[in-house]
Backbone as CSV, one residue per row, in Angstrom:
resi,resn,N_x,N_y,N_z,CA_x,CA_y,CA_z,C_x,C_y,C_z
1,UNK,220.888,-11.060,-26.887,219.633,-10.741,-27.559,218.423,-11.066,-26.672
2,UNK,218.675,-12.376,-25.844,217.352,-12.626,-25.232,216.946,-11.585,-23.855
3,UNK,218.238,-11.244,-23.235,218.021,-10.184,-22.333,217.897,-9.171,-22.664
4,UNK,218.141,-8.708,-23.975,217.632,-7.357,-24.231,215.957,-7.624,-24.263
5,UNK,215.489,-8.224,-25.100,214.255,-8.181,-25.433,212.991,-8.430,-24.079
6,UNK,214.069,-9.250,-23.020,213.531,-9.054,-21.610,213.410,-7.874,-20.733
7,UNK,214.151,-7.039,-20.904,214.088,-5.941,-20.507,213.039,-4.879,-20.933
8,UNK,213.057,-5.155,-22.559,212.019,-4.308,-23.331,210.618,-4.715,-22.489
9,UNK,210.702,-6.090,-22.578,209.228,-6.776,-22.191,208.706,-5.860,-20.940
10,UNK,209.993,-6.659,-19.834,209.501,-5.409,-18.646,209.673,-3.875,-18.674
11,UNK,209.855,-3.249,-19.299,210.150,-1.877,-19.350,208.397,-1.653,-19.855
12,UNK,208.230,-2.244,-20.631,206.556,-2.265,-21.512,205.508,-2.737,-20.615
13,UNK,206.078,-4.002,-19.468,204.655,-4.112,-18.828,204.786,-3.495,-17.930
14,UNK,205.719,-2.926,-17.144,206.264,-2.169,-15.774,205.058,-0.910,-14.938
15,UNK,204.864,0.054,-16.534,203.889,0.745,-16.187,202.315,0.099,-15.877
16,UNK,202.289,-0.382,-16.744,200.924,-1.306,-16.701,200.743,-2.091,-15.753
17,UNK,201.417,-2.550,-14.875,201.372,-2.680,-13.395,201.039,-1.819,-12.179
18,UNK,202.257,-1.166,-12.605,202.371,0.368,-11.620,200.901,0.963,-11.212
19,UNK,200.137,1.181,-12.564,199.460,1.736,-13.037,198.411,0.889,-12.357
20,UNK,197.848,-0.367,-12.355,197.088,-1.232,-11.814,197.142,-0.900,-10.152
21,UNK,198.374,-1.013,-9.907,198.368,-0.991,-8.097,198.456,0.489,-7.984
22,UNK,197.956,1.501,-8.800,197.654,2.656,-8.043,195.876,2.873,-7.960
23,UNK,195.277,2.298,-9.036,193.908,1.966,-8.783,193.790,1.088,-7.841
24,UNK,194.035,-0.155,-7.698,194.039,-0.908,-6.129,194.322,0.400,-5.142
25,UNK,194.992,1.230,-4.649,195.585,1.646,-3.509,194.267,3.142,-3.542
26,UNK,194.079,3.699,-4.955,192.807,4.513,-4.690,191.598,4.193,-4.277
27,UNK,191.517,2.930,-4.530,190.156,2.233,-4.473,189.777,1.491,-3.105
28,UNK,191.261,1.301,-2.467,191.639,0.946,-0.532,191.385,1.689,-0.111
29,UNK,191.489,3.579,-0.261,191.339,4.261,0.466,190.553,4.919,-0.167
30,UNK,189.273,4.865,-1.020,188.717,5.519,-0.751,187.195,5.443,-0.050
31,UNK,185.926,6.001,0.242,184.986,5.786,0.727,184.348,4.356,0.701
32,UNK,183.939,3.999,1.165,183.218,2.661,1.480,181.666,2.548,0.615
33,UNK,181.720,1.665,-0.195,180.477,2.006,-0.702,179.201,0.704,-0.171
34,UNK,179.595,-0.247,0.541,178.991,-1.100,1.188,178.283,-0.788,2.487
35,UNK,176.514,-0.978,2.732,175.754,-0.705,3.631,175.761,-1.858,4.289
36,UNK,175.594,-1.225,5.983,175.498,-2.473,6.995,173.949,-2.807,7.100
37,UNK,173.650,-3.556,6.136,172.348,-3.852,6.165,170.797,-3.556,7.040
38,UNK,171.226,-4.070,8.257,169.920,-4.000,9.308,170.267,-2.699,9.743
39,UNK,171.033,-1.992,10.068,171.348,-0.520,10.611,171.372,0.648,9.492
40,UNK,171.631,0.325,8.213,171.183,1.470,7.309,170.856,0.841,6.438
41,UNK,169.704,1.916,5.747,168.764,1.381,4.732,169.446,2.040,3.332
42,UNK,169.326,0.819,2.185,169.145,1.999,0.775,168.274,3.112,0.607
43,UNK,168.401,4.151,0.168,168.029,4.905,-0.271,168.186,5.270,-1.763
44,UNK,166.989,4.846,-2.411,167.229,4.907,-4.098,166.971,6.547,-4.594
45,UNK,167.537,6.510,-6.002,167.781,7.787,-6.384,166.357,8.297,-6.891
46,UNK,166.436,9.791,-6.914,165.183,10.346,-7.243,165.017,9.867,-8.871
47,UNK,163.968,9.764,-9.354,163.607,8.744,-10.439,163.354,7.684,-10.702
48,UNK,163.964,6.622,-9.561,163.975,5.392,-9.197,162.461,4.812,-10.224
49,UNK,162.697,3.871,-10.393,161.324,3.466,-10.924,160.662,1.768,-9.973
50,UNK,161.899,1.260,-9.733,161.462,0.082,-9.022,161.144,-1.108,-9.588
51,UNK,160.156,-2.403,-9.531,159.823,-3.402,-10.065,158.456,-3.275,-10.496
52,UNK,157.952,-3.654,-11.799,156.152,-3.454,-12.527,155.873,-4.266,-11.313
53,UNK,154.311,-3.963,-11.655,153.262,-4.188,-10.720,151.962,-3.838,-11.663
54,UNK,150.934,-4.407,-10.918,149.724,-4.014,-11.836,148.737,-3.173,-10.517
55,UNK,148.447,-1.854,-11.405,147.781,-1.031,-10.217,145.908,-1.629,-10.516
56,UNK,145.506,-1.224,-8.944,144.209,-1.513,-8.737,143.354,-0.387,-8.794
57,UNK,142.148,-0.778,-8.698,141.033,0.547,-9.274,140.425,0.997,-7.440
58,UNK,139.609,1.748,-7.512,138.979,1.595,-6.211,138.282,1.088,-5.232
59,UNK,137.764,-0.185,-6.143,137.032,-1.099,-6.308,137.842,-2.005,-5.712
60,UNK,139.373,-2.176,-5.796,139.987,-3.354,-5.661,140.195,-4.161,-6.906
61,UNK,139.573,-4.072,-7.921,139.648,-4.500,-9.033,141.379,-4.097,-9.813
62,UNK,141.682,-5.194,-10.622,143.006,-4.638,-11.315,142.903,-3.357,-12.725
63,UNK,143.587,-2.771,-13.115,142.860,-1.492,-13.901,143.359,-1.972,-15.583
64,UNK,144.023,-3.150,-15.609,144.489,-3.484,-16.992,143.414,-4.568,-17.665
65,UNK,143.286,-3.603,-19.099,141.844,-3.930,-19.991,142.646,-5.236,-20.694
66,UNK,143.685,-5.948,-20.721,144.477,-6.596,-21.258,144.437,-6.167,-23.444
67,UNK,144.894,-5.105,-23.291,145.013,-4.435,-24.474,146.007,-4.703,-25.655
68,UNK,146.948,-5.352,-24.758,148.134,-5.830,-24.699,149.114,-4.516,-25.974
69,UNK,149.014,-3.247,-25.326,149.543,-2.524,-26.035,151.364,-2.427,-25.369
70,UNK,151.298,-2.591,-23.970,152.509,-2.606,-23.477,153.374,-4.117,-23.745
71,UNK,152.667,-4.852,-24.299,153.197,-6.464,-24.618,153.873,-5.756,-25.998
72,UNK,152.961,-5.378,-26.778,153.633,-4.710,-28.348,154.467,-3.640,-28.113
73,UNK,154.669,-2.899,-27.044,155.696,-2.084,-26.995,156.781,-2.263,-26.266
74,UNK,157.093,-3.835,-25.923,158.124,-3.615,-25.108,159.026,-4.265,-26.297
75,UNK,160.240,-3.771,-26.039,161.837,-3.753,-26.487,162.308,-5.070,-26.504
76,UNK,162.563,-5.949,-25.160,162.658,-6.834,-24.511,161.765,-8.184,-24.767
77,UNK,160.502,-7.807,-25.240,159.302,-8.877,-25.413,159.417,-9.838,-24.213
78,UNK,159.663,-9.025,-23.265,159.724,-10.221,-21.931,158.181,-9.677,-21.545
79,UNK,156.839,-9.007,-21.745,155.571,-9.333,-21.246,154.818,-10.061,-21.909
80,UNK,154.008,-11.263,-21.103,153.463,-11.982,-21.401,151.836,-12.142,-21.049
81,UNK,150.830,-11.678,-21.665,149.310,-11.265,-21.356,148.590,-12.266,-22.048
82,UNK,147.633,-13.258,-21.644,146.533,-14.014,-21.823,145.464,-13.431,-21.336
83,UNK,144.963,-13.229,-22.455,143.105,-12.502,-21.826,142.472,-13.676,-21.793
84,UNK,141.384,-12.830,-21.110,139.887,-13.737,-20.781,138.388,-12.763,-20.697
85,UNK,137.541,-12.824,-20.583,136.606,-12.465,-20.438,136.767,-11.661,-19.268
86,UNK,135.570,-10.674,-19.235,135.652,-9.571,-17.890,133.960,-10.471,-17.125
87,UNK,134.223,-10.510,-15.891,133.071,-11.075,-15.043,132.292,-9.613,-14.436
88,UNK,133.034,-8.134,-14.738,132.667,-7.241,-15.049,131.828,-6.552,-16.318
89,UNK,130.430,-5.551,-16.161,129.792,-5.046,-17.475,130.680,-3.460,-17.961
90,UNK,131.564,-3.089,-17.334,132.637,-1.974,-17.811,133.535,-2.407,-18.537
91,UNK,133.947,-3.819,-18.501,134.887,-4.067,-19.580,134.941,-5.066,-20.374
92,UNK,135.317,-4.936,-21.100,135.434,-6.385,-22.496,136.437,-7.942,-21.936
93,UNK,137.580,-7.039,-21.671,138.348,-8.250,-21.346,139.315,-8.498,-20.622
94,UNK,140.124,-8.647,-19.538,141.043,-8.487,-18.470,141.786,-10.096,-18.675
95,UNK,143.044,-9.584,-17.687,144.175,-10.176,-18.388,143.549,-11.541,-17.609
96,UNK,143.619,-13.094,-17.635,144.059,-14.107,-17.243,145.406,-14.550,-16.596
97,UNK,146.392,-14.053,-17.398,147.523,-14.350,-17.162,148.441,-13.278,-17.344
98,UNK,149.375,-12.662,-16.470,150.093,-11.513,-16.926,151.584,-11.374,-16.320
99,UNK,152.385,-11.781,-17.238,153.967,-12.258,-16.828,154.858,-11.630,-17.194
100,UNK,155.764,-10.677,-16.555,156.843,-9.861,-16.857,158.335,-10.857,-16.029
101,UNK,159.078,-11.088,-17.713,160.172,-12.131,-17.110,161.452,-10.899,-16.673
102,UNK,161.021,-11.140,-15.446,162.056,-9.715,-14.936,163.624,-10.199,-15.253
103,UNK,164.226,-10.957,-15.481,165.334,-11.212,-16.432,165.783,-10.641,-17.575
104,UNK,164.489,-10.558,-18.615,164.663,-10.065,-19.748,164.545,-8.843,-19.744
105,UNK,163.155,-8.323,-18.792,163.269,-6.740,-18.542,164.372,-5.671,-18.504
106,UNK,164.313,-4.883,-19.113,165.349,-4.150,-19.452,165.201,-2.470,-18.726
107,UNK,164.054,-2.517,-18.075,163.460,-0.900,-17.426,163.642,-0.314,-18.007
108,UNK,162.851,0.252,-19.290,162.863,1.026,-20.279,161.906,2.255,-19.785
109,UNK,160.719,1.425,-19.223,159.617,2.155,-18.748,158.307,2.461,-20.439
110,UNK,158.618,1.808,-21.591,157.700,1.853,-22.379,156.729,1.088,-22.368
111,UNK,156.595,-0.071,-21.438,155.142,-0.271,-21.270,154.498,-0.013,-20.037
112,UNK,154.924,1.405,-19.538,154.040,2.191,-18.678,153.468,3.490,-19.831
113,UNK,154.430,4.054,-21.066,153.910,5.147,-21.798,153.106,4.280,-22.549
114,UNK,153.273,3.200,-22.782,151.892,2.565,-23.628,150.749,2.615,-23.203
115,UNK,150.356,2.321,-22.217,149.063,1.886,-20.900,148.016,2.765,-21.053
116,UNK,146.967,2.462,-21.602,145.640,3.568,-21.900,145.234,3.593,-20.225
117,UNK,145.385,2.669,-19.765,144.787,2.436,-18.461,145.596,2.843,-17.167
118,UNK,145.431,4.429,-17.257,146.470,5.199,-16.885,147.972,4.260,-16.044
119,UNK,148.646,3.637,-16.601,149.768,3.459,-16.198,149.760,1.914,-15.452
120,UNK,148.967,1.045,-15.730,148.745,-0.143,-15.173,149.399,-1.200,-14.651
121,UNK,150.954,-0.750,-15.648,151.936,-1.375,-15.654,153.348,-0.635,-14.330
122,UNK,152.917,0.399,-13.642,153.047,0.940,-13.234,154.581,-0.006,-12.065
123,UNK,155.114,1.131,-11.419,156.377,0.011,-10.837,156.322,0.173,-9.089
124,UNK,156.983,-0.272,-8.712,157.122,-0.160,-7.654,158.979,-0.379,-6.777
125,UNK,158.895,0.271,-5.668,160.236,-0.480,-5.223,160.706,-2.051,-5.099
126,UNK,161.693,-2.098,-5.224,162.030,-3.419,-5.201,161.972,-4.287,-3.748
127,UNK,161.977,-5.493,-3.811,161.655,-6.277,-2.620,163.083,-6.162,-2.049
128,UNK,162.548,-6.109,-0.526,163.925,-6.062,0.846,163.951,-7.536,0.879
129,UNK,165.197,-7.873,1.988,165.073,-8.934,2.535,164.987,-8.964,3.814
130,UNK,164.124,-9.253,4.792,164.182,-9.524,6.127,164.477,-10.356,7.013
131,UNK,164.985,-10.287,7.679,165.711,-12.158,8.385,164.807,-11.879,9.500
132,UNK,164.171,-13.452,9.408,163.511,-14.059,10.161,164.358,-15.386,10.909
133,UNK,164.850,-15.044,12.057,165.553,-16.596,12.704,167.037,-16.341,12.110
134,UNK,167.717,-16.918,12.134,169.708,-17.389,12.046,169.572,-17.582,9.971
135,UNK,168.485,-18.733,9.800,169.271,-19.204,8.357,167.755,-18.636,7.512
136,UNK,166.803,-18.165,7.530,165.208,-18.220,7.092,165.086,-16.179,6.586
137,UNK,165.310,-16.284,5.171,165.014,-14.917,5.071,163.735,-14.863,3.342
138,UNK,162.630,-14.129,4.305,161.293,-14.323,3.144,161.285,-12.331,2.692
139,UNK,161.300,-12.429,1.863,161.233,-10.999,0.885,159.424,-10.474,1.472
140,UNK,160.227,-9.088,1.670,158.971,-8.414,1.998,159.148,-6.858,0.982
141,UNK,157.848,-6.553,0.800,158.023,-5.376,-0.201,158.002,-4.299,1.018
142,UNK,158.985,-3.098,0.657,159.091,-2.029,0.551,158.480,-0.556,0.298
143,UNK,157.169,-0.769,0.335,156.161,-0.026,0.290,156.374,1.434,1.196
């Protein structure tokens, strides 16, 4: 009885093995999906949206009225906006403090369709890493 039911066992997991080491052996041979870093670059897909950022006016000035309409529309509630007074006579009130916990961020992209201030919340590519020296690597943006 006990060797029958051993047999069943392996007869039942047999494929389910098989089956495992033929994904291992497709997945050995097929294309390489790992870049050699300093010799080829990512190339992100068309749509890409990248990491928020807050866009500037022409002035140099930042363009967010702190409205906080993209704080109420995000999904995530990972933005975080403290107003203050504008040291400007065009606007009422600009942000103090303005914190997107890119953890919680979820890239929905709804607090860029929120943004009266055409798109303020706007994104950018994500930060590279550059090696500086053997052990010393400081993030540079991708612009």
């Amino acid at each position: 009885m006990a060797k029958r039911s051993l047999r069943v066992a392996v007869w039942l997991l047999l494929p389910a093995v098989v089956k495992g080491m033929l994904v291992t052996l497709r997945r050995f041979l097929s294309r390489k999906t790992t870049l050699r870093y300093p010799e080829e670059r990512h190339v992100p897909r068309k749509g890409y949206r990248g990491e928020h950022r807050l866009k500037k006016d022409d002035q140099g000035r930042m363009k967010c009225v702190a409205c906080f309409m993209c704080q109420t529309a995000c999904p995530a509630e990972c933005i975080t906006i403290v107003a203050g007074p504008s040291p400007w006579p065009d606007r009422d009130k600009i942000p103090v403090k303005f914190d997107i916990d890119m953890l919680k961020c979820i890239y929905c992209g709804m607090c860029e369709e929120a943004c009266p201030a055409t798109r303020s919340s706007s994104r950018r590519p994500s930060t590279s890493w550059r090696r500086r020296g053997r052990r010393s690597c400081t993030t540079s943006t991708s612009c």
